[in-house]
C-alpha positions in Angstrom: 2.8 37.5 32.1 3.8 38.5 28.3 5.7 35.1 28.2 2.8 33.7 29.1 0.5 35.3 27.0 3.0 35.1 23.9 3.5 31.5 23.9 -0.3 30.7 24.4 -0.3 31.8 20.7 2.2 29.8 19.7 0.7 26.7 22.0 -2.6 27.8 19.3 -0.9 27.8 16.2 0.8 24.6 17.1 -2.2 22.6 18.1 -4.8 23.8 15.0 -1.4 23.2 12.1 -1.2 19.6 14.4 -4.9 19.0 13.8 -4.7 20.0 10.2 -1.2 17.9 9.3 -3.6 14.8 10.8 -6.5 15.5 8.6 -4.2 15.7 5.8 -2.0 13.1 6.0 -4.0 10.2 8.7 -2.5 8.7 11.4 -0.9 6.1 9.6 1.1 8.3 6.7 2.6 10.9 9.6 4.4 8.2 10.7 8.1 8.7 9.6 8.8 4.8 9.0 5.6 4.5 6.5 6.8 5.1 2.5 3.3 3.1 1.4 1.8 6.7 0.6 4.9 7.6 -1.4 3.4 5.7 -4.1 2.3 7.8 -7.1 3.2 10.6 -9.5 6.7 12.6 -8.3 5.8 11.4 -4.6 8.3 8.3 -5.6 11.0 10.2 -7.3 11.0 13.0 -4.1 11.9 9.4 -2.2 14.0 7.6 -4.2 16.5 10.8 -4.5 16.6 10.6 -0.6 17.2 7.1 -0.5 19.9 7.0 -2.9 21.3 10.3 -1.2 21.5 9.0 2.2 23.3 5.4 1.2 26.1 7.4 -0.6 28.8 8.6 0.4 29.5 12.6 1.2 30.4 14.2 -2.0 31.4 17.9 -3.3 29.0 20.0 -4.2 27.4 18.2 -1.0 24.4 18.0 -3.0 25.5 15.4 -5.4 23.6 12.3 -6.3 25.3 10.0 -8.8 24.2 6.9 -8.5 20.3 8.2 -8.9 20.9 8.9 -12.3 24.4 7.2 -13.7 24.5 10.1 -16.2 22.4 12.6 -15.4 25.1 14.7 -13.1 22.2 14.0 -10.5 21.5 15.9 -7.6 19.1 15.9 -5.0 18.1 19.2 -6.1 16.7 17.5 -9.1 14.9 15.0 -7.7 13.0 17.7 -5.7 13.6 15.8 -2.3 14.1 19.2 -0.2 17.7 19.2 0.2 17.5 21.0 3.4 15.9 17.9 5.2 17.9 15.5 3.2 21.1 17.1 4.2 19.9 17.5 7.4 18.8 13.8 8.2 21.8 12.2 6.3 24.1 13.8 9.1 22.2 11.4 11.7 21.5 8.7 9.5 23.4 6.2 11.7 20.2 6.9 14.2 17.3 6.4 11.1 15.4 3.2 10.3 15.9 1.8 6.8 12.4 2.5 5.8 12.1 6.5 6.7 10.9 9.2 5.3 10.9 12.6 6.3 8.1 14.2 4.2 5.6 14.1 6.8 7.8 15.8 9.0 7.8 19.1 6.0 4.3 18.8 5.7 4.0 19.2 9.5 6.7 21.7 9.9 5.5 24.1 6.5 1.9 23.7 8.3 2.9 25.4 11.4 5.2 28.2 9.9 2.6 29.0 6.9 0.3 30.6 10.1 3.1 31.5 11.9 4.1 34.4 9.4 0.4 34.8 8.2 0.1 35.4 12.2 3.1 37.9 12.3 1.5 39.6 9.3 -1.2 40.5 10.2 -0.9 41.3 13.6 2.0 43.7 11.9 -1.1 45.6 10.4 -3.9 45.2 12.9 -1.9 44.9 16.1 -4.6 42.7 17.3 -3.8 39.2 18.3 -6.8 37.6 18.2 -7.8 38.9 15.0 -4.5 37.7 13.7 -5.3 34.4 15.1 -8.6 34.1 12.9 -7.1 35.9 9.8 -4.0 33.2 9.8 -6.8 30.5 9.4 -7.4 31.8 5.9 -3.3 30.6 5.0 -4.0 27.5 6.7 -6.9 26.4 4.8 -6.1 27.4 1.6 -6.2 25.7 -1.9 -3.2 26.8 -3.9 -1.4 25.3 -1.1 -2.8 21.9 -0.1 -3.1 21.4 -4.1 0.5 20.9 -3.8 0.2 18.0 -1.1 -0.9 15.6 -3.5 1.7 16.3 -6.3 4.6 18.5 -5.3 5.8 18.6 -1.4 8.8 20.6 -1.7 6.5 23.0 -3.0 4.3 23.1 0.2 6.7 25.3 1.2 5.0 28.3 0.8 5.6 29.9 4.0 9.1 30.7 2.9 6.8 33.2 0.4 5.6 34.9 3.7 8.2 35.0 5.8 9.8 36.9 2.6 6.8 38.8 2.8 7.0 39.4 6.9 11.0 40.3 6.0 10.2 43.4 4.0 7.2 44.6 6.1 9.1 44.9 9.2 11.8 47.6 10.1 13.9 45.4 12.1 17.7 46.4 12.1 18.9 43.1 11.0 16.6 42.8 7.9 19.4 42.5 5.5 20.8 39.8 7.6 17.3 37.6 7.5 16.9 39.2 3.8 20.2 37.0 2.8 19.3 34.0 5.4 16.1 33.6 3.7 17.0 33.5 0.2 19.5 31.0 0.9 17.2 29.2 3.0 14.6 29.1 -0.2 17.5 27.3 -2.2 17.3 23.9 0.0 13.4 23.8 -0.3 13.2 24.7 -4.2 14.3 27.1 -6.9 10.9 28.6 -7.7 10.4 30.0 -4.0 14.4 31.1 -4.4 13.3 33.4 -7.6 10.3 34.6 -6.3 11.7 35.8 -3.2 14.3 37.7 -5.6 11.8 39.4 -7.7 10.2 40.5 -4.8 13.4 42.0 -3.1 14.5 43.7 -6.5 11.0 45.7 -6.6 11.3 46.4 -3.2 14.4 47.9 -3.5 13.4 49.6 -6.5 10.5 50.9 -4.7 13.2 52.5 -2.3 15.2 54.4 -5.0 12.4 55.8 -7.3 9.9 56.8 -4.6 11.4 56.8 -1.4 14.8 58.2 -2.6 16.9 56.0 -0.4 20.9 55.9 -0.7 20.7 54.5 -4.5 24.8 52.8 -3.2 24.0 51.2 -0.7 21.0 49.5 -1.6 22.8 47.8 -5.0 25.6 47.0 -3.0 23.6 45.5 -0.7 21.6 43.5 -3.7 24.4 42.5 -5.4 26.3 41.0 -2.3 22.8 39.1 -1.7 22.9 37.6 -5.6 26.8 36.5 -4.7 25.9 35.2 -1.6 23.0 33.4 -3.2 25.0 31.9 -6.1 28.0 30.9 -4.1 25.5 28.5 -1.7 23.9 27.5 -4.5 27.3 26.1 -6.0 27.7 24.4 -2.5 24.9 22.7 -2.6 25.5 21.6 -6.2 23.1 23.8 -8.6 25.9 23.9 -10.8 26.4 20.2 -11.5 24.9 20.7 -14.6 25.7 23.4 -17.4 23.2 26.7 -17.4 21.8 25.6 -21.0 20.7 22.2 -19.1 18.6 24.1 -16.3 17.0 25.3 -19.2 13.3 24.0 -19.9 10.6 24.3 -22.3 7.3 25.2 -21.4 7.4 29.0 -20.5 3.8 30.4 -22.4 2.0 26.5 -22.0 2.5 26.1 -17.6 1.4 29.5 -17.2 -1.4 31.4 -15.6 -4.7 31.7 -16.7 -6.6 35.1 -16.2 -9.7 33.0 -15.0 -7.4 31.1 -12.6 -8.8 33.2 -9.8 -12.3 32.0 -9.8 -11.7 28.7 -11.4 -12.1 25.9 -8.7 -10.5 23.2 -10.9 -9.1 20.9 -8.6 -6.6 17.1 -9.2 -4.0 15.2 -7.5 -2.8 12.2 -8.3 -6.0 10.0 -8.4 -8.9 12.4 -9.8 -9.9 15.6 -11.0 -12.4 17.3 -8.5 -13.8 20.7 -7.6 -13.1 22.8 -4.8 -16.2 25.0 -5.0 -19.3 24.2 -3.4 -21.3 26.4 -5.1 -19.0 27.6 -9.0 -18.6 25.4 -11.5 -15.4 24.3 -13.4 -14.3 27.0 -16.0 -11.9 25.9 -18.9 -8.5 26.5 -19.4 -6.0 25.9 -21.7 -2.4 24.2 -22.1 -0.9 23.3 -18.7 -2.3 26.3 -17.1 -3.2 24.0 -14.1 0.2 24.9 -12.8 -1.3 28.4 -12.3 -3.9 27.0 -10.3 -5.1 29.8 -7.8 -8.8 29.8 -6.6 -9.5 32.4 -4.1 -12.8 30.9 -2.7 -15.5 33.0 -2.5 -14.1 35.2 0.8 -10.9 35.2 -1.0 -12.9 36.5 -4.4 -14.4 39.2 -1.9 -10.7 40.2 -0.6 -10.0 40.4 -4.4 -12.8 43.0 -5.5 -12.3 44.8 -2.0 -8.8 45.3 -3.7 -9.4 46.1 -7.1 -12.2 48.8 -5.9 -9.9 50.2 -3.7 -7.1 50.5 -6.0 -8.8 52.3 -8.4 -10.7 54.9 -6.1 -8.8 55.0 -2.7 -5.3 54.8 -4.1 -4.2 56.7 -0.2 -4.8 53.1 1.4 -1.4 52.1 2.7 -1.5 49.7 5.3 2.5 49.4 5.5 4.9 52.2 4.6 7.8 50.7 3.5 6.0 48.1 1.1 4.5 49.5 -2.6 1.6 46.7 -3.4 1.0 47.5 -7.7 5.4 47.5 -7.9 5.5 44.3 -6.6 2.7 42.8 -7.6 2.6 43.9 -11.4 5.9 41.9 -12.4 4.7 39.1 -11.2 1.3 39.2 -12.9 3.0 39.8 -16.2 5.5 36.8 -15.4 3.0 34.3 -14.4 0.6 35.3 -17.3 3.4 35.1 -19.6 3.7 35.8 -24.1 0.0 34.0 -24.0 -2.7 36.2 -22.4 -5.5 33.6 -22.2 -9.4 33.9 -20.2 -10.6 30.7 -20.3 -10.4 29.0 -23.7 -10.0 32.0 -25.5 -6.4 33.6 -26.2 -6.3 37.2 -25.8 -3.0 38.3 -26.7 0.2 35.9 -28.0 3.5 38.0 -29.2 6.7 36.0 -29.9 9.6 36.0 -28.1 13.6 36.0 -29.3 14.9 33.0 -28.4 17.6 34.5 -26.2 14.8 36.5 -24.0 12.9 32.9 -24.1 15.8 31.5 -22.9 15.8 34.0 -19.8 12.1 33.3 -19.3 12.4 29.9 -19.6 14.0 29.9 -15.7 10.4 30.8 -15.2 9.2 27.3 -17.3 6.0 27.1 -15.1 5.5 30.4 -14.5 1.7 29.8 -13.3 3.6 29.6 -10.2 5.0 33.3 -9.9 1.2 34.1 -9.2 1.4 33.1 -5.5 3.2 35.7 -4.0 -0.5 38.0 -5.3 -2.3 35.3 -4.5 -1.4 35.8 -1.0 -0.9 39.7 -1.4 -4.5 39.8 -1.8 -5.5 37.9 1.3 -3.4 39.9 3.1 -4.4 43.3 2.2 -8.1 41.9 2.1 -7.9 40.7 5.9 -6.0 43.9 7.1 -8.7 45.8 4.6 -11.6 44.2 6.9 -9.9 45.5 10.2 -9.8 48.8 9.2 -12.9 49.1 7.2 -15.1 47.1 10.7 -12.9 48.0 13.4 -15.3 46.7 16.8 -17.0 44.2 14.1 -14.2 43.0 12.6 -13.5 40.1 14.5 -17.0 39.1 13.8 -17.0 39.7 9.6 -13.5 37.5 9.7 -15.2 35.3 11.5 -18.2 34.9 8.9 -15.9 35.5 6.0 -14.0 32.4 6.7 -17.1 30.0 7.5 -17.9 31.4 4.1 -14.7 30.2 2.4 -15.1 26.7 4.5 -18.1 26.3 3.3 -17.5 26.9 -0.5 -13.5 25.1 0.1 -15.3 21.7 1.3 -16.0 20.5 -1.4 -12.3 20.5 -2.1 -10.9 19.1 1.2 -12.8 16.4 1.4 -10.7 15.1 -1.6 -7.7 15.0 0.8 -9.7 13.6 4.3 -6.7 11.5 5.9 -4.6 11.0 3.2 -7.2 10.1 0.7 -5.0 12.1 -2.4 -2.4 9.2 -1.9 -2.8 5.6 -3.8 -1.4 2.3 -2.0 -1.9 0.2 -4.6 0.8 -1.4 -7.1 0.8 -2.0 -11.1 2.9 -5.1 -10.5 1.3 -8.2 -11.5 4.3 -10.8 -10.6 6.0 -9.5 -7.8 7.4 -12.9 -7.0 9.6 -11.8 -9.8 10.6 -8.6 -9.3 11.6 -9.1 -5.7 14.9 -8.9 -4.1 16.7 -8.7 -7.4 19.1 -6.0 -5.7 20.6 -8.9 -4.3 21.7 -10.5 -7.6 22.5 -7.3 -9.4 24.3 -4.3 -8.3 23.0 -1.4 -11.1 19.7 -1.4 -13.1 19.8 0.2 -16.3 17.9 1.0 -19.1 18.8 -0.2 -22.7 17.5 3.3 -23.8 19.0 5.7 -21.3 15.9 8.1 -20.5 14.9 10.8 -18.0 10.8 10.2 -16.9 10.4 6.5 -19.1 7.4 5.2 -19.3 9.4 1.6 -17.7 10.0 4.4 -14.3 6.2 5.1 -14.0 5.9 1.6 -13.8 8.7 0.7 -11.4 9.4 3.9 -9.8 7.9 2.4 -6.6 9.6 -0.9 -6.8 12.5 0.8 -6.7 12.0 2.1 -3.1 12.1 -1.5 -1.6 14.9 -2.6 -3.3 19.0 -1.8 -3.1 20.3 -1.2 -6.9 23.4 0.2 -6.1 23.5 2.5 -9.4 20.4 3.5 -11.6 19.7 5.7 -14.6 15.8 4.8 -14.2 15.1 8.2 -12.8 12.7 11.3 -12.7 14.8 14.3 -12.7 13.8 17.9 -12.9 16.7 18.5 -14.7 19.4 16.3 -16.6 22.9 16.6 -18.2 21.0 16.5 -21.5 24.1 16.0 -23.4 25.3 12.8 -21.0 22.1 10.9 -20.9 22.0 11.1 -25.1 25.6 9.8 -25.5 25.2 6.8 -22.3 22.4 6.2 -25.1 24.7 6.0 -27.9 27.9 4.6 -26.3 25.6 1.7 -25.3 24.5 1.4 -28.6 28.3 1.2 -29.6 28.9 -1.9 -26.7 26.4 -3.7 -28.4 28.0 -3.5 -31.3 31.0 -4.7 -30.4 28.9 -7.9 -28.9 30.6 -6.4 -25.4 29.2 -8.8 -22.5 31.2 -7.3 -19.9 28.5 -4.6 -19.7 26.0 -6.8 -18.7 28.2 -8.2 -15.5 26.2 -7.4 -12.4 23.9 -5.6 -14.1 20.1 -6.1 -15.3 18.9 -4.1 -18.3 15.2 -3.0 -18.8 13.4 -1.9 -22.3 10.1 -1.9 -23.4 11.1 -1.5 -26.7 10.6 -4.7 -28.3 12.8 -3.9 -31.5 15.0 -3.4 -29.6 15.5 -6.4 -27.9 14.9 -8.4 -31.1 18.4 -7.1 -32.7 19.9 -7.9 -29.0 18.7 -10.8 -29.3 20.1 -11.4 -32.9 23.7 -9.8 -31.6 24.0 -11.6 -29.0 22.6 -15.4 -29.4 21.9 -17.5 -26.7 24.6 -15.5 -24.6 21.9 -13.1 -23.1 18.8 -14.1 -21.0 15.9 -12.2 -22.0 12.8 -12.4 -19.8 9.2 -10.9 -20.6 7.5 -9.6 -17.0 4.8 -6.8 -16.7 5.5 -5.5 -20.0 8.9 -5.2 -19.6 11.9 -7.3 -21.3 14.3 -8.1 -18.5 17.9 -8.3 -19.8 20.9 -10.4 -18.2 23.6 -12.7 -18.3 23.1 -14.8 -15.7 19.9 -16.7 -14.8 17.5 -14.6 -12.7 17.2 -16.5 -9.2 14.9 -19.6 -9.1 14.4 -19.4 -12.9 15.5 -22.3 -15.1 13.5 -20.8 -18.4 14.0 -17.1 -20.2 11.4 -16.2 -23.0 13.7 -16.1 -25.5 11.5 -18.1 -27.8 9.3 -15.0 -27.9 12.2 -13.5 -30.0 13.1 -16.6 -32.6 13.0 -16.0 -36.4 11.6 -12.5 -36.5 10.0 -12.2 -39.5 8.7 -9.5 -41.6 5.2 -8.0 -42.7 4.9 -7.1 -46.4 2.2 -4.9 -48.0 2.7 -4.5 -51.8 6.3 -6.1 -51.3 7.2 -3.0 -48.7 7.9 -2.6 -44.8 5.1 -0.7 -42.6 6.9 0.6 -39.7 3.9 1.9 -38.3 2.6 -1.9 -37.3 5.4 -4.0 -37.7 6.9 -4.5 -34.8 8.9 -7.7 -35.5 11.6 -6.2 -36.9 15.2 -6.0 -34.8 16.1 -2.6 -34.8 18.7 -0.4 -32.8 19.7 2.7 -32.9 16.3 4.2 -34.2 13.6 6.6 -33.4 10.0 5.9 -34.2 7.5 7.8 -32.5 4.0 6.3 -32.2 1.9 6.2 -34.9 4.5 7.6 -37.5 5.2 5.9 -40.8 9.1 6.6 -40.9 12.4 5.7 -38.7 14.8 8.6 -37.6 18.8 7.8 -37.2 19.3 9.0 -33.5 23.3 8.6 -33.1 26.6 7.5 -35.0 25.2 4.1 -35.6 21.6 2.2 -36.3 21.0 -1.2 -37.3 18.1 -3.4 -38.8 17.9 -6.7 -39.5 15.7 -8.2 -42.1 14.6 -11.9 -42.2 13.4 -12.6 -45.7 13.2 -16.6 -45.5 9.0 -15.7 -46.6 10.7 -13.9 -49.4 11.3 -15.5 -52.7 14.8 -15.2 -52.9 17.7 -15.2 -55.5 20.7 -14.4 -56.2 19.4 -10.9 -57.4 17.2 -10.3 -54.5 17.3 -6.3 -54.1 16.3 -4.2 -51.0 15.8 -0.6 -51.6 15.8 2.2 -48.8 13.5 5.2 -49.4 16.2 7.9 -47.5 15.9 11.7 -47.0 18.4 13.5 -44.4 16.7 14.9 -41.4 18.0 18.2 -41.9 17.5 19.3 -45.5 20.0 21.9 -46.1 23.2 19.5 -44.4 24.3 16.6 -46.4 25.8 13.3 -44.1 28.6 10.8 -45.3 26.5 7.3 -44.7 28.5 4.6 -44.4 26.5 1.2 -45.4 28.0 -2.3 -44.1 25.3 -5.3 -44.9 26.2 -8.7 -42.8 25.1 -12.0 -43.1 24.1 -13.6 -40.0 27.5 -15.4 -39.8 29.0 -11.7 -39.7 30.6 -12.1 -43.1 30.5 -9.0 -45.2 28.4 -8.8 -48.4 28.3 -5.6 -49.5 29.8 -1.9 -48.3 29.8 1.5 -49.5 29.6 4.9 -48.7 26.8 7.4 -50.0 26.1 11.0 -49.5 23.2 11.4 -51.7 20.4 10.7 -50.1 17.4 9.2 -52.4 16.6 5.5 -53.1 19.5 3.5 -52.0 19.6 0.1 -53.7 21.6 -3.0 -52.4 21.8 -6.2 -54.3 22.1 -9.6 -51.4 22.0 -13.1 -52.3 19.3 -14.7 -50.1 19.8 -18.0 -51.9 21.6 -19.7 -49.2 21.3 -16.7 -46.2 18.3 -15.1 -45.2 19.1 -13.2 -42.6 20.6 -9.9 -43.2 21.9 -7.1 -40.8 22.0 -3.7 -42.5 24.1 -1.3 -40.7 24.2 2.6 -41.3 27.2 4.8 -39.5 26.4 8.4 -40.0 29.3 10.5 -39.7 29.5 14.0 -38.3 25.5 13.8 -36.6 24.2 16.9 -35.4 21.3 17.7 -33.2 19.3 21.3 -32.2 21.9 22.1 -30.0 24.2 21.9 -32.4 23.1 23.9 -35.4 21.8 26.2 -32.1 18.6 25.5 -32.9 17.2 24.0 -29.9 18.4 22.2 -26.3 17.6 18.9 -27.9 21.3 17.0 -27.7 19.4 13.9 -29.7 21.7 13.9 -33.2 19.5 12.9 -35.6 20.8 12.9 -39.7 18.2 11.1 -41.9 15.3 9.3 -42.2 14.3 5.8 -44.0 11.4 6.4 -45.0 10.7 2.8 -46.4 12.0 -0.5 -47.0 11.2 -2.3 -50.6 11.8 -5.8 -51.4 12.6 -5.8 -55.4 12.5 -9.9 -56.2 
């Protein structure tokens, strides 16, 4: 009869997470063989890392992802693609469909274990099932976690926070055991979970040795053999693929969490911006403190000042024994807040950190996050508070309290009814063109090697149909900063050489049309060069069913004079490699050993003393570069060479009589970027900028 009456719980929680996974997703996007909905934002790159995963081979670290991300050391960790599942699936993926995705699955699986531990919670507290039955509704139907359906799905994981939760609350004699099984387990779903469930073991244990005086030995022993256990899977699966510097990110003090974050309903996914109050409006914010995103609703705001009152006059109110609520909560307040205190618009408090304890912080980059684990600290106390406080009426305030936070949450989840956060729709405008181009060329690179392009917004979902063998078009959490930049410049280098062999079996992709000029210029009629969506498509072999390239978009580049000198701010005509320019600035920056620009001065009146004057200054202005200048005529021939350190106006005399077309090339000796002068993780070398370009007739 306790069988019975156990698993008619679980028959409960099954059936209303079943109901709610359908509401969320629609009948068509639960379907395992439908990618259509994993169209937009990160949803693509959470695919594509799975994809590529699952075609390759088995590696060591089994995590390993190379060919999504030639340079990157790429890893399906990066890509966010919940390595648990991935692993998981690619073991069977002789039984799979081409076209599947497992994502619906997660959604469906977090669903029913987010109220299964809310469940176990609470009835830990109140000890009554049906109570805990309404109370786990309030986890279900919550907004900090079906904001993340729309943008992040390996963090709709947040059960893995309870179950942490449920870990420390209970007493069973195995706790270590599922202490160490659930940290690990965090590390296949994502990092964040992985450090939040290690902040709140370490105050939980400190809680042990400076109130409850437990065996101080035993318990660091015990945390230190979870930490090895912790990093030794995490090498397994492949964490360490990258250096430590490289897991490194900026953004610790801008992702953070707003003190208003509580009763701000701000609500987006992928298509719109929305509210999830009925009845509050929209409060401001600053920086990226969406990623602290945490609106109670109004029960949830009730829960909250039930809390706060009782904290400061009925400090006795311990619902659980073994569990402190202010040590754990506190240090994650103070992480997620971060160096800048903000309400609303207005800063509160900002204090600098060293760069070395910014560096620690920054494995906390969007440290709104770390607020979830007292997000749900308050619901939890809150519901358990209601029991107590009612007793015979409790069931009937829960009961009101969450038609309450319905009520004000529907304005919210109507904004995902059936899968209405996803997008079908595609950008591409001549998909007769794009199609099936896997089947001519085995990689697909870019002529700029580049983590989160703007060319892999564009054609991240493109990507998912076809069968590129090898890719660096990618959208990685984290990168081998130093290997993407130097695939950059070694590229740089090929073309150089005029090396054509890089281009066998291989279509290159840039939206930088400089660029492509000086290809163009390098290369002749050697390359085909074709203009599509916005995007020059690079070969050297016909594309399929094309007899015409548009290489006569590139022929005679010429230049745009004001007062006799070069705008780089509008002219785009010019063939450049090996440059920086960022939009809407006035000067070029040397990125690399080498950068070339070519100058076409037949609307030039030309002579025998024609002189072209660069305006230089080094990017760094206490370190001096040796600049090595080589000027070619379009034949290749040599006209004039010489080295200079001094950096100031650099004068070359050409005769333009007979050849117009000049290729100036700088080789920079000895660059240096942030990382090297330890100023930064930027591995970009940088080592002066030109300024301007003069023509002296």
């Amino acid at each position: 009869m306790k069988k019975i009456y156990k698993s008619s719980y679980q028959i409960y929680l099954i059936i209303i997470s079943t109901l709610f996974w359908i509401f969320l997703l629609g009948f068509e996007n639960i379907n395992p063989r439908n990618i259509n909905w994993l169209n937009t934002g990160d949803l693509t790159t959470y695919q594509l890392g799975w994809k590529y995963f699952r075609e390759d081979v088995w590696r060591f670290p089994i995590g390993l992802n190379p060919n999504y991300g030639i340079f990157s050391d790429s890893n399906i960790i990066f890509s966010d693609s919940i390595p648990l599942l991935a692993i998981f699936f690619k073991v069977f993926d002789f039984l799979l469909p081409k076209d599947f995705q497992y994502f619906s699955i997660w959604i469906l699986l977090s669903l029913y274990l987010q109220v299964l531990f809310s469940f176990k919670i609470i009835l830990l507290g109140t000890k009554n099932k049906i109570y805990a039955a309404i109370g786990c509704l309030f986890f279900l139907f919550t907004p900090v976690l079906i904001h993340r359906i729309g943008i992040h799905l390996s963090l709709f994981g947040q059960w893995i926070i309870l179950s942490g939760i449920y870990i420390e609350l209970s007493n069973h004699k195995n706790k270590n055991f599922f202490r160490y099984f659930n940290l690990i387990l965090s590390s296949t779903i994502h990092f964040y979970f992985s450090l939040m469930l290690i902040v709140l073991i370490f105050f939980q244990d400190l809680y042990k040795i400076l109130i409850i005086r437990k065996r101080v030995f035993g318990i660091i022993k015990n945390f230190i053999f979870l930490i090895i256990s912790l990093v030794f899977f995490m090498y397994v699966l492949g964490y360490f693929s990258i250096r430590f510097d490289d897991s490194l990110g900026w953004g610790y003090g801008y992702y953070n969490f707003n003190l208003n974050s509580f009763f701000n309903p701000n609500g987006f996914n992928n298509n719109y911006s929305f509210s999830w109050s009925s009845f509050f409006n929209i409060l401001k914010f600053q920086n990226g403190e969406a990623e602290g995103f945490a609106y109670l609703g109004i029960s949830g705001i009730f829960f909250f000042t039930l809390f706060i009152f009782n904290f400061f006059t009925q400090k006795n109110i311990i619902f659980f024994k073994n569990l402190n609520w202010l040590l754990i909560i506190v240090p994650f307040l103070l992480v997620s807040v971060s160096n800048n205190v903000n309400f609303g618009q207005y800063n509160i408090l900002h204090f600098d950190l060293n760069k070395y304890v910014y560096a620690f912080f920054s494995i906390f980059r969007a440290s709104g996050r770390m607020i979830w684990p007292v997000y749900y600290f308050i619901f939890i106390f809150g519901i358990i508070y209601t029991f107590k406080k009612f007793k015979s009426k409790s069931i009937l305030v829960l009961l009101t309290l969450f038609l309450i936070q319905i009520t004000d949450l529907y304005s919210g989840f109507k904004n995902y009814k059936f899968g209405s956060q996803y997008t079908y729709s595609s950008d591409l405008k001549s998909k007769n063109f794009w199609n099936n181009l896997s089947n001519q060329f085995l990689n697909l690179r870019l002529i700029e090697s580049k983590n989160q392009s703007n060319i892999y917004n564009y054609l991240s979902f493109y990507l998912i149909n076809e069968s590129f063998e090898k890719t660096d078009l990618v959208n990685l959490a984290r990168v081998n900063r130093a290997k993407v930049t130097n695939a950059r410049y070694d590229l740089v280098n090929h073309f150089k050489k005029k090396n054509l062999n890089i281009f066998n079996r291989t279509m290159f992709l840039s939206d930088n049309h400089n660029y492509v000029l000086y290809l163009k210029y390098l290369f002749q009629n050697k390359l085909f060069f074709y203009y599509v969506d916005d995007i020059w498509v690079i070969t050297n072999e016909k594309i399929n069913n094309l007899i015409k390239d548009d290489s006569k978009l590139l022929n005679n580049p010429k230049i745009l004079l004001k007062d006799n000198q070069i705008n780089f701010q509008n002219n785009d005509k010019i063939p450049l490699i090996g440059w920086t320019k960022k939009e809407n600035y006035k000067e070029l920056i040397a990125s690399g050993y080498f950068s070339g620009l070519v100058l076409n001065l037949n609307t030039i009146k030309c002579s025998d003393k024609t002189r072209v004057k660069f305006n230089l200054k080094n990017f760094y202005k206490d370190l001096d570069n040796e600049i090595y200048f080589n000027v070619l005529e379009s034949n290749s021939n040599s006209v004039a060479s010489f080295s200079n350190k001094k950096l100031d106006n650099v004068i070359i005399q050409i005769n333009c009589e007979k050849n117009k077309i000049f290729n100036f090339i700088f080789e920079i000796e000895n660059p240096l970027s942030e990382y090297d002068l330890k100023k930064g993780l930027n591995r970009e070398k940088k080592s002066l900028i030109l300024q301007s370009i003069s023509i002296l007739e």
